[in-house]
N, C-alpha and C positions, 0 to 999 in steps of 0.2 A: 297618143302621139302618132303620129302619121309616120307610113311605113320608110318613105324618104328621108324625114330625119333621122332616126333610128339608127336607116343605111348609113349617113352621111355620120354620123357618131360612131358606129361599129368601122366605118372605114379610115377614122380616125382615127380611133383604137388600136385598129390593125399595124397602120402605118410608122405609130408612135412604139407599139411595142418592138416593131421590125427595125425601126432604127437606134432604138436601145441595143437593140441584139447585137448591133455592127463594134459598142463600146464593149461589153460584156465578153462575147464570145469572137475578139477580129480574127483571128486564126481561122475561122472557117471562113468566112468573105473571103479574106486574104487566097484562101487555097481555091477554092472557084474561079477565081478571076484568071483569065488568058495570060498566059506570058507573054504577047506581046502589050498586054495594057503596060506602062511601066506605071512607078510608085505605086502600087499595091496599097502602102498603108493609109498613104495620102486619100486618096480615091476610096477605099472603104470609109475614114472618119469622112469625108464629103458627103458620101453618100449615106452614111447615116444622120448627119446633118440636115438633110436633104429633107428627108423621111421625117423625121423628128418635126423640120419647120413646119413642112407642104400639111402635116396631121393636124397640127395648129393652126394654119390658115386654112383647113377645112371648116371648122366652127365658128367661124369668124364671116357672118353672112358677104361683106362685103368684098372677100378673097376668096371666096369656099368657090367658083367656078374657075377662079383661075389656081388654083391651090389642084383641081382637078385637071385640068389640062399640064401642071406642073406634073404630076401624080403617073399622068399616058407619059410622059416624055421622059420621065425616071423608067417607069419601066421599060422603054425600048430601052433604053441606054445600058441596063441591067442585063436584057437577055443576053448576049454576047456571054455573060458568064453562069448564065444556066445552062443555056447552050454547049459551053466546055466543059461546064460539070459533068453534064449526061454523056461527052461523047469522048471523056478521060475516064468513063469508069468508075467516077465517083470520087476522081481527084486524090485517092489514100484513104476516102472515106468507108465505112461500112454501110452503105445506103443503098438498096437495091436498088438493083437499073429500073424497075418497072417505078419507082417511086420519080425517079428522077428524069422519067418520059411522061409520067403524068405530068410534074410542074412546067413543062414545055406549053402545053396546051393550056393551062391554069391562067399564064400570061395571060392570054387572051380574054380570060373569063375576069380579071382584074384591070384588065384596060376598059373592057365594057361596063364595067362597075363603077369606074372613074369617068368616064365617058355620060354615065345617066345623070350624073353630078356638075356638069362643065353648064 
């Protein structure tokens, strides 16, 4: 199987698991997110919604590039609250700052993932 597919399946994999996590676990979205976003709960089920479709229309030949471009524009939309994560200290959470300075630069390395796919 060619290394592209593979990606294009692992990054649906990924996508599908992260937006299950938003139903399972919303208390942690929820506490990431800026105070100024309002409806928190709203906006986390969206956004695992989001996650959830765009990993479905990755496999799906005829949407898998625009499912990726869907994919970049989720996660800008997202960093505003990684962003808060890292620079509140982890939000209440027990998560080391260096963890949560790495996922800052991560972004980038999953837009360019999404980007090799569009």
């Amino acid at each position: 199987m060619e290394i592209k597919v593979i990606s294009l399946y692992a990054m649906a994999a990924f996508y599908a698991g992260a937006g299950l996590m938003h139903f399972i676990i919303p208390r942690f979205f929820m506490r990431i997110m800026p105070p100024y976003i309002p409806w928190h709960r709203a906006v986390v089920i969206m956004s695992g919604l989001a996650e959830i479709g765009l990993a479905v229309l990755l496999v799906v030949p005829r949407y898998s590039s625009w499912s990726a471009w869907g994919i970049i524009i989720l996660l800008i939309a997202v960093f505003p609250a990684n962003l808060y994560h890292f620079t509140s200290g982890g939000a209440g959470m027990r998560i080391p700052q260096w963890a949560l300075a790495v996922r800052l630069p991560l972004q980038l390395v999953l837009v360019a993932w999404a980007w090799w796919h569009t």
